[in-house]
N, CA, C and O of each residue as an XYZ file, in Angstrom:
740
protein
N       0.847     -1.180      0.000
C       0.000      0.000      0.000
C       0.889      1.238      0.000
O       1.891      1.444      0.685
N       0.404      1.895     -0.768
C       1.260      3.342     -0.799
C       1.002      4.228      0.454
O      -0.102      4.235      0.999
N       2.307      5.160      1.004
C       1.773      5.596      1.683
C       1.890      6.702      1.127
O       2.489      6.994      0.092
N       0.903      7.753      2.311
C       0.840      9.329      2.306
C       2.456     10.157      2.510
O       3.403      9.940      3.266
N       2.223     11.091      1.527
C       4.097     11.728      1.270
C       3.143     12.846      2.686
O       3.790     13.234      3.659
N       2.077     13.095      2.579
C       2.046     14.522      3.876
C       2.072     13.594      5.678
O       1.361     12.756      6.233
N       3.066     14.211      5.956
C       3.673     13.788      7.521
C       3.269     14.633      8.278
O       3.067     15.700      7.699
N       2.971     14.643      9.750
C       2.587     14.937     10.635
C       3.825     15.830     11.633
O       4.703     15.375     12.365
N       3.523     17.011     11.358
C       4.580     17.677     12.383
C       4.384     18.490     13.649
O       3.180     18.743     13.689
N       4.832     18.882     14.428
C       4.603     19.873     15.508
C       5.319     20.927     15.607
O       6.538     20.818     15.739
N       4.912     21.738     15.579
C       5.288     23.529     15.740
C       4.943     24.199     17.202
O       3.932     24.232     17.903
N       6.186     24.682     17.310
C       6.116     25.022     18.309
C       5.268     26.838     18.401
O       5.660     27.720     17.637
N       4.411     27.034     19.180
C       3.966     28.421     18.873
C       4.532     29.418     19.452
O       4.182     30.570     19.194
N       5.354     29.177     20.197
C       6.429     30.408     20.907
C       7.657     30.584     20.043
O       8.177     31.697     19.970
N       8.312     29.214     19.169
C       9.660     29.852     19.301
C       9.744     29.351     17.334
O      10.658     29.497     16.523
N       8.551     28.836     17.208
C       8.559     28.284     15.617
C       9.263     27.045     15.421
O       9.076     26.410     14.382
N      10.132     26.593     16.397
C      10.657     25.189     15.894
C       9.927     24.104     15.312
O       8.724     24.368     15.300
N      10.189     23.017     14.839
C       9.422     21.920     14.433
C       9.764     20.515     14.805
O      10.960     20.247     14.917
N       8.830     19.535     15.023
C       9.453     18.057     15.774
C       8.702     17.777     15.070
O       7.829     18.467     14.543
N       9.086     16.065     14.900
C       8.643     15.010     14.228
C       7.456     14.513     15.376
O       6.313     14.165     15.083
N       7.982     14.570     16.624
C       6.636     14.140     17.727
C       6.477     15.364     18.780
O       7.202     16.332     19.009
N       5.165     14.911     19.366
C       4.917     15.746     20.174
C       5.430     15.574     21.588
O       5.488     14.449     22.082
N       5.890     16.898     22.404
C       6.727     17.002     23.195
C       5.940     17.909     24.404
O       5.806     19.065     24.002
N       5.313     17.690     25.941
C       4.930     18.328     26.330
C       5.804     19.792     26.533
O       5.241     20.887     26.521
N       7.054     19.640     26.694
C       7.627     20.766     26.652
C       8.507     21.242     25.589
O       9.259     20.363     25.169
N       8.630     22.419     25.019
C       9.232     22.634     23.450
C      11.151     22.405     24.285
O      11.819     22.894     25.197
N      11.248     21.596     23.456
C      13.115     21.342     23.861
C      13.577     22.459     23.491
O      13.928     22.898     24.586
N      13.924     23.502     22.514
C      14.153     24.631     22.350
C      14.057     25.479     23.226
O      15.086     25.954     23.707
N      12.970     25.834     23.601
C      12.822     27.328     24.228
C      12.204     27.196     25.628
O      12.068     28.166     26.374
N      11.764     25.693     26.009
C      11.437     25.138     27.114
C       9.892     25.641     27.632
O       9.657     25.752     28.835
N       8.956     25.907     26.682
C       7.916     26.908     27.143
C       6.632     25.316     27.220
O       6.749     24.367     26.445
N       5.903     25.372     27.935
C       5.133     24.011     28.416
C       4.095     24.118     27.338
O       3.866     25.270     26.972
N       3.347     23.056     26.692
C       2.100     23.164     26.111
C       2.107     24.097     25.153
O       1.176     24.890     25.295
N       2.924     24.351     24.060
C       3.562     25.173     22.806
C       3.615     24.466     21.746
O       4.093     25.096     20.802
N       3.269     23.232     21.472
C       3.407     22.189     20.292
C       2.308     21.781     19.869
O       1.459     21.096     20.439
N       2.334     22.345     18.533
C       0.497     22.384     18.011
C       0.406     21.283     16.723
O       1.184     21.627     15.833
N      -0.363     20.020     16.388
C      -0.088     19.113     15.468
C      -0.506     19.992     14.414
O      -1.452     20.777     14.481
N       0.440     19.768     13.202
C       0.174     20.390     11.988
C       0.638     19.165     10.980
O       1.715     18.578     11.078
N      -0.482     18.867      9.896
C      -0.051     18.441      8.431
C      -0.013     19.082      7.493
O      -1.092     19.455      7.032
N       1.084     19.426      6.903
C       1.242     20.440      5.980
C       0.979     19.709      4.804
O       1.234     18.509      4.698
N       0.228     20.742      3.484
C      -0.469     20.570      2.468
C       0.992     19.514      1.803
O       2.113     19.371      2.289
N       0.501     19.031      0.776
C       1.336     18.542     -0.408
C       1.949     19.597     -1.351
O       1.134     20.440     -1.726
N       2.996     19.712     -1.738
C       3.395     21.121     -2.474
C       2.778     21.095     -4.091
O       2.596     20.268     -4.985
N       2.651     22.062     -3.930
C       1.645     22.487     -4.912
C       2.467     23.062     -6.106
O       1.884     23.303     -7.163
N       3.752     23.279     -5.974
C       4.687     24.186     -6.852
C       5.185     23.121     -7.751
O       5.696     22.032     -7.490
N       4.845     23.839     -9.140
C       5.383     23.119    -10.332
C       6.111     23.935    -11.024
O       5.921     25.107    -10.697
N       6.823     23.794    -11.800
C       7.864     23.942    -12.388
C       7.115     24.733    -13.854
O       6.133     24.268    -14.432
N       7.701     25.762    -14.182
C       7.016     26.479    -15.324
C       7.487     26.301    -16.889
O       7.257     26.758    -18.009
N       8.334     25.291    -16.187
C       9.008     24.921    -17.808
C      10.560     25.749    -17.708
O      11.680     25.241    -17.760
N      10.187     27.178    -17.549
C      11.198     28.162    -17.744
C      12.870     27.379    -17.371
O      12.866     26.271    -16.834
N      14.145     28.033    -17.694
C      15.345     26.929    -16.830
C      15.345     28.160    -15.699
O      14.978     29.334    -15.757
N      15.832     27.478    -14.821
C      16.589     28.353    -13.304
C      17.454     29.526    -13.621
O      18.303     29.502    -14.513
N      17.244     30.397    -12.974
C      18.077     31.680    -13.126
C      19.382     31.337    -12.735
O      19.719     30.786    -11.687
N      20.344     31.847    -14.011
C      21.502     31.380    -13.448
C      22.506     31.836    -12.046
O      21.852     32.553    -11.289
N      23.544     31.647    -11.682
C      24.292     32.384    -10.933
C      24.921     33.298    -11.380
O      25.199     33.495    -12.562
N      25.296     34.165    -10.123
C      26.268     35.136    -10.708
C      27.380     35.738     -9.593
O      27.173     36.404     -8.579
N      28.653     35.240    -10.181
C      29.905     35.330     -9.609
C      30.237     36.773     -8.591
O      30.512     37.901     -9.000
N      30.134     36.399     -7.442
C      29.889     37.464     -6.359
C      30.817     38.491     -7.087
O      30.281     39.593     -7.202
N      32.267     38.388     -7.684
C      33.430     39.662     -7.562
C      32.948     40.358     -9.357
O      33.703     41.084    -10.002
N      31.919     40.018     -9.716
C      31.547     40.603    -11.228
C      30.190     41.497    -10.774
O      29.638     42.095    -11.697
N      29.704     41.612     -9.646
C      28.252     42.567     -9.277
C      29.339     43.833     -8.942
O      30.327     43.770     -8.210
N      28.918     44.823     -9.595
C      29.166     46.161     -9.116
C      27.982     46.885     -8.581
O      26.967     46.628     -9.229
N      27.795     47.759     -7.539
C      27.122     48.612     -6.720
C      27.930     49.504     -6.582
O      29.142     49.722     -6.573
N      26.158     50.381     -6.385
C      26.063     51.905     -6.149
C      26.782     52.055     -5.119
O      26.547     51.037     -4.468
N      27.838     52.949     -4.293
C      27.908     53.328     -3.088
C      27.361     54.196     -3.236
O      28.150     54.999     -2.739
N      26.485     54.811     -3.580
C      25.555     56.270     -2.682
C      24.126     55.246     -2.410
O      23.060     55.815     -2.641
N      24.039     53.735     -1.923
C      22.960     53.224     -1.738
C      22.550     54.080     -0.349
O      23.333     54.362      0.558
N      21.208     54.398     -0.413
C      20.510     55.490      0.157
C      20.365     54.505      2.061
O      19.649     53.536      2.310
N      21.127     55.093      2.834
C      20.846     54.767      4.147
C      19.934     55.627      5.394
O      19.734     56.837      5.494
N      19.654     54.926      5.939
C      19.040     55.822      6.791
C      19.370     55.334      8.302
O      19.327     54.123      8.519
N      19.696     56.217      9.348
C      20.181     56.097     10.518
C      19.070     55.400     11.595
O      18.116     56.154     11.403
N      18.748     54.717     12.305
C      18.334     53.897     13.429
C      17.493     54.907     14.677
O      16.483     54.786     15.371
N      18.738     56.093     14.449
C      18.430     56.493     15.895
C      19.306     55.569     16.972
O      19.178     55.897     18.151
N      20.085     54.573     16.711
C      20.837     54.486     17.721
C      22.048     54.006     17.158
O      21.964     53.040     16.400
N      23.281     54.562     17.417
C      24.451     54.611     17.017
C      25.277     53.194     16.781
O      25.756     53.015     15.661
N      25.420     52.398     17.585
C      25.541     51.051     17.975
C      25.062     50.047     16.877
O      25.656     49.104     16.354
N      23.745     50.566     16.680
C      22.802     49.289     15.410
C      23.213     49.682     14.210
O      23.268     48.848     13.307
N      23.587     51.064     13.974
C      23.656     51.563     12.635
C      24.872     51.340     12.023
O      25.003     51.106     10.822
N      26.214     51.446     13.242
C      27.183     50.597     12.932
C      27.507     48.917     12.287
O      28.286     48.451     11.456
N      26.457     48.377     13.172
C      26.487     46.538     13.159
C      25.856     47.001     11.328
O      26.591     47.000     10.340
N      24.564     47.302     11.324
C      24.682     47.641      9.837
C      25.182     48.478      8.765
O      24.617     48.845      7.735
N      26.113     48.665      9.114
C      27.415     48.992      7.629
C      26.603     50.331      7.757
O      25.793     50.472      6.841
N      26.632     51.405      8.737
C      26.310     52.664      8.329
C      24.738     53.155      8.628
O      24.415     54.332      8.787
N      23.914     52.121      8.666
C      22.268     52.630      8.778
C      21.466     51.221      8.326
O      21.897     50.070      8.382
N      20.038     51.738      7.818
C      19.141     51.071      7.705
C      19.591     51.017      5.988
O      20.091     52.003      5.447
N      19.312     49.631      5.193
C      19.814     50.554      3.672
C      18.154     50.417      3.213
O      17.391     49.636      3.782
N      17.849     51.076      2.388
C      16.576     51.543      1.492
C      16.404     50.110      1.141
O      17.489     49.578      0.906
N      15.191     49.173      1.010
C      14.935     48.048      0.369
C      15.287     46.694      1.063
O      14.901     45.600      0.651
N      16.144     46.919      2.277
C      16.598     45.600      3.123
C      15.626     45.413      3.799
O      14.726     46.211      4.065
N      15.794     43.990      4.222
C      15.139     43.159      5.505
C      15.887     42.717      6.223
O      16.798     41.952      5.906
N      15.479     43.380      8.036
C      16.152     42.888      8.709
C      15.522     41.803      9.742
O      14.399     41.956     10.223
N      16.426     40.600     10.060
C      15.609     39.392     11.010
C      16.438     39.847     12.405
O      17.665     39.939     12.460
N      15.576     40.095     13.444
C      16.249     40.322     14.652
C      15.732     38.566     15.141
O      14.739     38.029     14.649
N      16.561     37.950     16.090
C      16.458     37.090     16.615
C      17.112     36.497     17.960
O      18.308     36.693     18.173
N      16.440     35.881     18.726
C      17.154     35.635     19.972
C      15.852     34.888     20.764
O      14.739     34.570     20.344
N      16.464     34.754     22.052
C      15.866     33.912     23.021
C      14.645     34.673     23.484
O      15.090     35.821     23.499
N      13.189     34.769     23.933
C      12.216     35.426     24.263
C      12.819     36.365     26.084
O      13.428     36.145     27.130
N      12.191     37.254     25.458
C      12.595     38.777     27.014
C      14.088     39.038     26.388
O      14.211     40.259     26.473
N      14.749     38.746     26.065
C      16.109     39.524     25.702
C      15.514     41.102     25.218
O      16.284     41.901     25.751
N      14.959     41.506     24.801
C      14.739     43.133     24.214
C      14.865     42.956     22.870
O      15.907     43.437     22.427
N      14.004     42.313     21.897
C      13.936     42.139     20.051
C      12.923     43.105     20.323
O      13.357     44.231     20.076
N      11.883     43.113     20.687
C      10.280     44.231     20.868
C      11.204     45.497     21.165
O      11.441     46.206     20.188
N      11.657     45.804     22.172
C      11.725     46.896     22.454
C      13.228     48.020     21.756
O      13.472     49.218     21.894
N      13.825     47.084     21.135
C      14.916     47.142     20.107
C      14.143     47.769     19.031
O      14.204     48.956     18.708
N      13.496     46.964     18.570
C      12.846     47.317     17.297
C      12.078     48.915     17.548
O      12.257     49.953     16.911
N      11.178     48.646     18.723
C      10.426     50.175     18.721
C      11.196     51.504     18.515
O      11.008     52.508     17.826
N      12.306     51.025     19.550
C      13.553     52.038     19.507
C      14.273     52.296     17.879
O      14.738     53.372     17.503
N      14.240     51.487     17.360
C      14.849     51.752     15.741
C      13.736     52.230     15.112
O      14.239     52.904     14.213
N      12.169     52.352     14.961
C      11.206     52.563     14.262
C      11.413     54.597     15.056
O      11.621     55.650     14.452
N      11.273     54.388     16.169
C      10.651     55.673     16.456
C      12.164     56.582     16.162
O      11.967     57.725     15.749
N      13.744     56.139     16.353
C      14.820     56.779     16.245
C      14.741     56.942     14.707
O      15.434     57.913     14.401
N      14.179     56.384     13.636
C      14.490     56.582     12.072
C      14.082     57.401     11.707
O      14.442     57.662     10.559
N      13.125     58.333     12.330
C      12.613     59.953     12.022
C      11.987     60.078     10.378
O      12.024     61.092      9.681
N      11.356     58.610      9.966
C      10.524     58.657      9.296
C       9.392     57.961      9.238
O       9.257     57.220     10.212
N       8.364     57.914      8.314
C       6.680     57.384      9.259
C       7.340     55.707      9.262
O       8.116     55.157      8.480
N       6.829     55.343     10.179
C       6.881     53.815     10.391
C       5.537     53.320     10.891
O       4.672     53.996     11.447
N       5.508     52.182     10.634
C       4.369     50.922     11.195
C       5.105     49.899     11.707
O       6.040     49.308     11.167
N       4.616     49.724     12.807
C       5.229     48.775     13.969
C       3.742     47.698     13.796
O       2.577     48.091     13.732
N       4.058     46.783     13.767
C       3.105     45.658     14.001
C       3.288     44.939     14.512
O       4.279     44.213     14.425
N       1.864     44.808     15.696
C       2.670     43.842     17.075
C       1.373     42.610     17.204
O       0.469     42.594     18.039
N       1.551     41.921     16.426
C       0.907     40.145     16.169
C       1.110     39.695     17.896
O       0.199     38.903     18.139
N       1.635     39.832     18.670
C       1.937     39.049     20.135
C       1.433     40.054     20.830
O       0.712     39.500     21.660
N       1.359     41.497     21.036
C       0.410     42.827     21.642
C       0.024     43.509     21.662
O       0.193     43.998     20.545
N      -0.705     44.311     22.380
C      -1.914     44.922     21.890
C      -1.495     46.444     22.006
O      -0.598     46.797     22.772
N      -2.199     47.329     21.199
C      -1.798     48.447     20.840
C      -1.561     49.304     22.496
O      -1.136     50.460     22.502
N      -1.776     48.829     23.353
C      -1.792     49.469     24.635
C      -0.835     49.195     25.249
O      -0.316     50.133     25.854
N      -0.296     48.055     25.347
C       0.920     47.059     25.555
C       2.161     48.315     24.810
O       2.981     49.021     25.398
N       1.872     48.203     23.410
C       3.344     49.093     22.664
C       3.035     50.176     23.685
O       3.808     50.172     24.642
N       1.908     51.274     23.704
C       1.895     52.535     24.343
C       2.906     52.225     25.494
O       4.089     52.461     25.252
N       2.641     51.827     26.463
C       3.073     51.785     27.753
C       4.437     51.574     27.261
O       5.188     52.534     27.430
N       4.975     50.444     26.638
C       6.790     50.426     26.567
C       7.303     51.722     25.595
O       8.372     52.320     25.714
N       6.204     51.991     24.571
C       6.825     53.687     24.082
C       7.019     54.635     25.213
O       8.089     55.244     25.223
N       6.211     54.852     26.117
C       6.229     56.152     27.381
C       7.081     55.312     28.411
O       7.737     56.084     29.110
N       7.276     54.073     28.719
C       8.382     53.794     29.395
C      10.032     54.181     28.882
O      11.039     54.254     29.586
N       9.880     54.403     27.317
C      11.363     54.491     26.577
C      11.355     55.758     26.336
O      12.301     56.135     25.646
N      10.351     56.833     26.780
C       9.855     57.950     26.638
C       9.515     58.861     24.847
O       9.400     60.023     24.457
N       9.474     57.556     24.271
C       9.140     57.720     22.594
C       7.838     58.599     22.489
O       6.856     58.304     23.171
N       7.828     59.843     21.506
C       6.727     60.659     21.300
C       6.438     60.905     19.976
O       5.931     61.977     19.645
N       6.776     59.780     18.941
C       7.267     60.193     17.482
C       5.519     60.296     17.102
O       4.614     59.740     17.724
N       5.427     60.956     16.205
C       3.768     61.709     15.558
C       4.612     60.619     13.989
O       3.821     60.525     13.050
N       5.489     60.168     13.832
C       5.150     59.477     12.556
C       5.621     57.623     13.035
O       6.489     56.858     12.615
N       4.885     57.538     13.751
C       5.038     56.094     14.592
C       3.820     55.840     14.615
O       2.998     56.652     15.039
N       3.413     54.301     14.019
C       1.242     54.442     13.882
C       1.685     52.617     14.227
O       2.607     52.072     13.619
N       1.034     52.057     15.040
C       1.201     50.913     15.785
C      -0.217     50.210     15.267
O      -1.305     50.766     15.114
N       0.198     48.555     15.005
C      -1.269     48.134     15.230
C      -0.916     46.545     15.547
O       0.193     46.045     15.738
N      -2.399     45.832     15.541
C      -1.834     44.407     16.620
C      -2.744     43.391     15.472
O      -3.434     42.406     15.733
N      -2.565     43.794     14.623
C      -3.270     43.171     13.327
C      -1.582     41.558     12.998
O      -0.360     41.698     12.940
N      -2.325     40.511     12.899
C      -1.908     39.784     12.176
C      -1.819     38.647     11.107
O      -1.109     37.665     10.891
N      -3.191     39.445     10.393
C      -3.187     38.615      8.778
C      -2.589     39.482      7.950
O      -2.825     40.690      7.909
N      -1.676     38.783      7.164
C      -1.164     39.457      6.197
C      -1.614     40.169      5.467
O      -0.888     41.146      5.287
N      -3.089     40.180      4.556
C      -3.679     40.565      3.829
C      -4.085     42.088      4.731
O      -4.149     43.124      4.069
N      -4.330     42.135      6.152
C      -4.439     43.521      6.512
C      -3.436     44.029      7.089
O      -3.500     45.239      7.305
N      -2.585     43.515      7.388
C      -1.229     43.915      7.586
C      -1.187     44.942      5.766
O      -1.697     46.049      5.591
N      -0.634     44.334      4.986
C      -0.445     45.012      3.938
C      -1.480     45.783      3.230
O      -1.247     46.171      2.085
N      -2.547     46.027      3.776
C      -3.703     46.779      3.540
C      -3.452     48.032      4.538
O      -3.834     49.103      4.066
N      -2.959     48.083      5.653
C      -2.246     49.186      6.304
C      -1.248     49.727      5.880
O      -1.199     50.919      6.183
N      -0.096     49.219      5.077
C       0.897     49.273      5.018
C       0.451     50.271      3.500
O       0.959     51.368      3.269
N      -0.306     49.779      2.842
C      -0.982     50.656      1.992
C      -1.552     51.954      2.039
O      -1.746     52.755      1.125
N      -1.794     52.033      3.279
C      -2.685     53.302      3.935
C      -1.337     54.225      4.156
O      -0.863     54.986      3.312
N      -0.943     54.042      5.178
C       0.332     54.790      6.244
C       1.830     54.896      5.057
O       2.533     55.906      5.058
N       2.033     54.056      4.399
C       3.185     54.149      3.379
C       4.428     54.657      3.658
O       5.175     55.517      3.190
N       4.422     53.411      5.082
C       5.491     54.133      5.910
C       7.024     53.397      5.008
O       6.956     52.478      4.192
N       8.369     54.142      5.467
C       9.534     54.027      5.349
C       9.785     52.548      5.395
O      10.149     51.728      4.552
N       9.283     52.447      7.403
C      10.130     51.236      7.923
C       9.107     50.510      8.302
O       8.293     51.296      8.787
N       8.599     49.156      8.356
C       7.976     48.622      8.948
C       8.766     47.143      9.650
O       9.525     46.215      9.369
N       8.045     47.661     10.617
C       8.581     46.122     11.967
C       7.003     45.493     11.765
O       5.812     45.799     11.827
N       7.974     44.333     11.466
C       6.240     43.081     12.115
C       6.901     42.051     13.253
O       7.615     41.059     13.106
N       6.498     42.538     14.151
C       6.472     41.773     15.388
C       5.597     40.600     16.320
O       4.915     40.865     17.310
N       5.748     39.650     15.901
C       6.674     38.454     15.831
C       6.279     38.105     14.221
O       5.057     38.089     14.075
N       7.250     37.741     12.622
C       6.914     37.186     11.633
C       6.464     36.014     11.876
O       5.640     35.746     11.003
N       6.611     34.904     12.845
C       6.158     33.824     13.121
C       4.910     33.784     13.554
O       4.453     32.642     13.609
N       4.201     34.635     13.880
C       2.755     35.030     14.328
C       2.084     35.176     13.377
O       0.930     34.806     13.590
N       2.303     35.661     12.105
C       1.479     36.609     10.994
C       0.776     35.225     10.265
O       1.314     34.142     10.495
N      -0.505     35.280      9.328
C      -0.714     34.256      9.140
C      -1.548     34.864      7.683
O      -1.714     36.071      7.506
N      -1.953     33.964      6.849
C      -2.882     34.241      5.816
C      -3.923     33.562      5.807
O      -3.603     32.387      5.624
N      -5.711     33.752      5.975
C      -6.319     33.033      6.289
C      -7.164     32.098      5.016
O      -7.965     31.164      5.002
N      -6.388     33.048      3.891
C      -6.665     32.221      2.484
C      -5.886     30.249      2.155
O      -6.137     29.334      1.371
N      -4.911     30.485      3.296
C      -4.137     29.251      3.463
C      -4.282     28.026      4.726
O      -4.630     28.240      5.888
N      -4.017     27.093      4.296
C      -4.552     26.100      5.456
C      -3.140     25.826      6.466
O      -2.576     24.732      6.423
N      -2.866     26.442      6.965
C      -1.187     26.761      7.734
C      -1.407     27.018      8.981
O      -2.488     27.552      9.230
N      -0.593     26.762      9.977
C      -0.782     27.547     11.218
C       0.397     29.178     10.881
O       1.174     29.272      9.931
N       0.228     29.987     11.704
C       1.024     30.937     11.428
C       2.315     30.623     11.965
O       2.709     29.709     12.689
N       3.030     31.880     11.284
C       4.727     31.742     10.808
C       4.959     30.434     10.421
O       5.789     30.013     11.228
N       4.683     29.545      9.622
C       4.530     28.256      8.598
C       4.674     28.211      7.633
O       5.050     27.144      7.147
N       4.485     29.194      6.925
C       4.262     29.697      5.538
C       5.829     29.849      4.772
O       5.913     30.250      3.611
C-alpha cells in the first residue's frame, strides 16, 4: 500500500521550531504546552518549464555606493549595519524570548525619524503605548497596530506608506486564504 508523502509535524507556537513528535515541553525554548499538530499541504509548486536563473559570480556585481541609508536612531545598530538602515533591506532580529527584540525594534522605528508601522501580532496596541512612554518615545510618525493577517497587515501598510515597517513576531502573521498555522508559511 502506498503511503501518504504529507507527515505529521509539531510547531512550536512560541519559538517556531518543528518536531517530528509531540513534546509536552518545546526542547528549544522550554515553554510548556507550545506544540500544536500540523499536516502540511502537499506542495503544490510546479515547475514552469522556464530553466533556473543562473548564478552570478559574487566579484563581477558592481554597486552603487551612494545606496541610500538611513540612521536607526541608535548609534551602535547603525554601525552593526554597515552605516544605517539601507533603502529596500530586511532585517531578522532574533534571539531567546525577554532579551529586548520588541523593544529594540520600537527604539529603531521611532529613532528613524521617518513614518513607520510597527506591528505587534503578540500585543496589543496598549501594551506598545506603555513600553513607548516607558522608553519615553513621542514620534507623531510612529502608527502601531496588533493586526496579524497578512492581507491587513499590507492593507495598512498601503494606507500609512510608511519608510520602515517592523512586524512583530513574523512567526505570528498568518494568511487566512491558506490552510497553515502561522509563521509556517
Amino acid at each position: 500500500m502506498a503511503q501518504s508523502s504529507s507527515k505529521t509535524i509539531f510547531l512550536c507556537n512560541n519559538c517556531g521550531n518543528e518536531y517530528s513528535k509531540w513534546h509536552g515541553q518545546c526542547p528549544a525554548c522550554s515553554e510548556w504546552g507550545t506544540l500544536s499538530e500540523f499536516n502540511p499541504p502537499k506542495s503544490r509548486r510546479k515547475s514552469n518549464g522556464a530553466p533556473a536563473k543562473e548564478t552570478t559570480e559574487l566579484h563581477t556585481i558592481t554597486h552603487k555606493k551612494d545606496q541610500k541609508r538611513s540612521s536607526s536612531g541608535l548609534s551602535e545598530v547603525d554601525r552593526v549595519l554597515g552605516g544605517g538602515l539601507l533603502t529596500g533591506s530586511m532585517i531578522l532580529l532574533g534571539g531567546q524570548p525577554g532579551i529586548g527584540k520588541s523593544t529594540l525594534a520600537l527604539q529603531i522605528v521611532a529613532g528613524c525619524g521617518e513614518p513607520a508601522l510597527y506591528v505587534s501580532a503578540e500585543e496589543s496596541e496598549d501594551q506598545l503605548a506603555l513600553r513607548a512612554e516607558r522608553l519615553g518615545i513621542k514620534s507623531k510618525d510612529l502608527h502601531v497596530s496588533g493586526e496579524n493577517e497578512i492581507l491587513n497587515v499590507l492593507e495598512q501598510v498601503s494606507v500609512v506608506k510608511p519608510s520602515l515597517l517592523v512586524i512583530d513576531s513574523i512567526q505570528t502573521v498568518y494568511n487566512e486564504d491558506l490552510d497553515s498555522l502561522p509563521g509556517s508559511v
